[in-house]
N, C-alpha and C positions, 0 to 999 in steps of 0.2 A: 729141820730148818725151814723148809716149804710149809708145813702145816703153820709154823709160830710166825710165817708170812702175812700167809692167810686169816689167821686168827688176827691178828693186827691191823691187816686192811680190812677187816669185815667189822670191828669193833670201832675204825674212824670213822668208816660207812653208820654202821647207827650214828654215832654222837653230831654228827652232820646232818642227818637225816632227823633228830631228834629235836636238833636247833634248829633247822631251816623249815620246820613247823610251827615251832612257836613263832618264827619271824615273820611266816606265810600267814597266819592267825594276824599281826599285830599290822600286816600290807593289807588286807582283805578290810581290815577296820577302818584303816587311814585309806584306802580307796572309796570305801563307801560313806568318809567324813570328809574327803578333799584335802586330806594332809600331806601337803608339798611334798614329800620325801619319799612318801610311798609313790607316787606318781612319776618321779625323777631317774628310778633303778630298776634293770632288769634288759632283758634282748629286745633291739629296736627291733619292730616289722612291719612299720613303713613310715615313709619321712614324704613330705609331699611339702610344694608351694600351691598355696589357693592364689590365682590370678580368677578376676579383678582383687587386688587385698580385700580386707572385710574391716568393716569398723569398731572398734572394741565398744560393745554395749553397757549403758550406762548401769543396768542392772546385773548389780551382784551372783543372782543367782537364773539360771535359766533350766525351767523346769519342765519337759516336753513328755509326750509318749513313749517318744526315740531315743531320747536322748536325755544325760542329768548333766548339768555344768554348772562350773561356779567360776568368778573372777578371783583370781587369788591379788592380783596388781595391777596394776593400769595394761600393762604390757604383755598378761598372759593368764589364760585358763586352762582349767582342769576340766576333763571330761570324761564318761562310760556311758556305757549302756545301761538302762534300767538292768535293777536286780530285785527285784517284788520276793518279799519275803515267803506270800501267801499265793496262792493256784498254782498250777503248772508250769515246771520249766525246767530244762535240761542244764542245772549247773554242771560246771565244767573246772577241771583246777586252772584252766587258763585268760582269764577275761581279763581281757586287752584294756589298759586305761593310756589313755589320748592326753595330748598338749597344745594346747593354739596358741603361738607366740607371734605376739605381732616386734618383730625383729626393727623395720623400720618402716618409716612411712607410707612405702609401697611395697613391704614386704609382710606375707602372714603364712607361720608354717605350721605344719600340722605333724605332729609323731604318735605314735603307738608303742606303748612297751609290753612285755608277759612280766605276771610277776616274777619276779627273781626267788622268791619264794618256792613256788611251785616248781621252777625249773632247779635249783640247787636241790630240792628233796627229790625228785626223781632221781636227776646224776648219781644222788648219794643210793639212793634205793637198787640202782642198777648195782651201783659197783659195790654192797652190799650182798644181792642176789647172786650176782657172777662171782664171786670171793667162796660164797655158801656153795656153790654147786661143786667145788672140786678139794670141800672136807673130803676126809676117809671116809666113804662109805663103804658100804656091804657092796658083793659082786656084781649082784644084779641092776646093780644105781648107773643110768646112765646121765655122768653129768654133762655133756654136751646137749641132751635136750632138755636139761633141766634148766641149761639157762638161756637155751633159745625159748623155751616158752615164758619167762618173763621178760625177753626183751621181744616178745611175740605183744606179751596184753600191755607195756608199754606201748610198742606201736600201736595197737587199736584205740590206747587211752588219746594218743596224740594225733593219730590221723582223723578222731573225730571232732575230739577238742578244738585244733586250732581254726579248719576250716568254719565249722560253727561260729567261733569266738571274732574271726574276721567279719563274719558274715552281721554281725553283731555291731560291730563296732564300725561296719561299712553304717550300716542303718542309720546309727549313732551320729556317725560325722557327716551322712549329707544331712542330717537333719536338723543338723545346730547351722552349717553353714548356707542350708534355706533361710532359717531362721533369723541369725545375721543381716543376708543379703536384703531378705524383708525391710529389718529395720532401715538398711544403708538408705533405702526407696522411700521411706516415710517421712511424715513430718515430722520437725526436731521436736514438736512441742507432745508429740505422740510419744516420743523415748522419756520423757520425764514423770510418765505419771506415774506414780506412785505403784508400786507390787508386793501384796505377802508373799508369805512361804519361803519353803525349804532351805 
C-alpha cells in the first residue's frame, strides 16, 4: 500500500515538474519580451513606495546598463535586470522581474516577483526526490541521506540564487528610479525628443 503511495506521489511530482518547465520556458520569454502575465505571477520579495512619487516617462521603452523597462500603460511598467545573451554571467533560475505602478497621483510602487516557474519545479523536484528516497531499496541504501542531500544542493541552488537575483535587481531598480528622477528635473521639451530602440 506504502510503495503504490510512493509510486503515485513521485509520478505527480514528474508531471508537475514536467509542466512547470515548459511554463518556466514560456515566463523566461514573456519576461525577456515584457509580456504583462509573466511579470504579474509568482512569490512577492519586496513591495516598497518610492517617495518623492516619480513621473511616468513619456518613453515607451527605457534602455539602460542597469536596467531594461518598458511602459506597458499610462499607469504602469515592467522591469529586470539586464540578461546579455553573450560574455559572462552567473544565470540563475531565479531573476527577479519588477512592477512600477503609479497607483495615484502621489503614489508609485515598486514589486518584485520569482518566477513562479522556477519555484513550482523545484517544489515538484523536491517532493519527487524525497518520494524516490524511501522506494525498496537494497540494505545498504541509506534513504534519510539520500534525501537530505537533495534538499542539501537545493539549498545551495537557492542560497546562491536568491541573494545574487536581489542584488541584481537592487541595481535594476535604483537605476530606473535615478533615471526617472532625472527626467522629473528636466525640461519638458527634453522628454519629447524622439528615441529608437528596443
Amino acid at each position: 500500500m506504502m510503495e503504490k503511495l510512493h509510486i503515485s506521489v513521485f509520478m505527480t511530482a514528474w508531471f508537475i515538474s514536467f509542466g512547470s518547465w515548459f511554463y518556466l520556458l514560456a515566463e523566461m520569454i514573456g519576461m525577456w519580451r515584457f509580456w504583462p502575465w509573466a511579470y504579474r505571477k509568482g512569490p512577492k520579495v519586496f513591495e516598497e513606495t518610492i517617495l518623492p512619487p516619480l513621473r511616468q516617462p513619456l518613453l515607451q521603452t527605457i534602455d539602460l546598463q542597469a536596467v531594461k523597462a518598458r511602459m506597458i500603460s499610462p499607469d504602469e511598467a515592467l522591469f529586470r535586470a539586464p540578461a546579455p545573451i553573450f560574455g559572462f554571467r552567473i544565470h540563475t533560475p531565479f531573476p527577479i522581474k519588477g512592477i512600477l505602478l503609479w497607483s495615484a497621483p502621489t503614489t508609485t510602487r515598486m514589486t518584485g516577483r520569482l518566477p513562479i516557474g522556477s519555484v513550482m519545479f523545484l517544489g515538484a523536484w523536491l517532493l519527487g526526490w524525497s518520494t524516490a528516497g524511501f522506494f525498496p531499496k537494497k540494505d545498504n541504501f541509506d534513504p534519510v541521506s539520500f534525501v537530505l542531500f537533495g534538499w542539501a544542493i537545493t539549498g545551495v541552488i537557492v542560497a546562491i540564487s536568491i541573494p545574487l537575483e536581489l542584488h541584481r535587481i537592487r541595481k535594476a531598480k535604483e537605476a530606473l528610479v535615478a533615471h526617472l528622477q532625472g527626467l522629473q528635473q528636466s525640461v519638458p521639451t527634453d522628454l519629447a525628443a524622439p528615441r529608437r530602440g528596443g
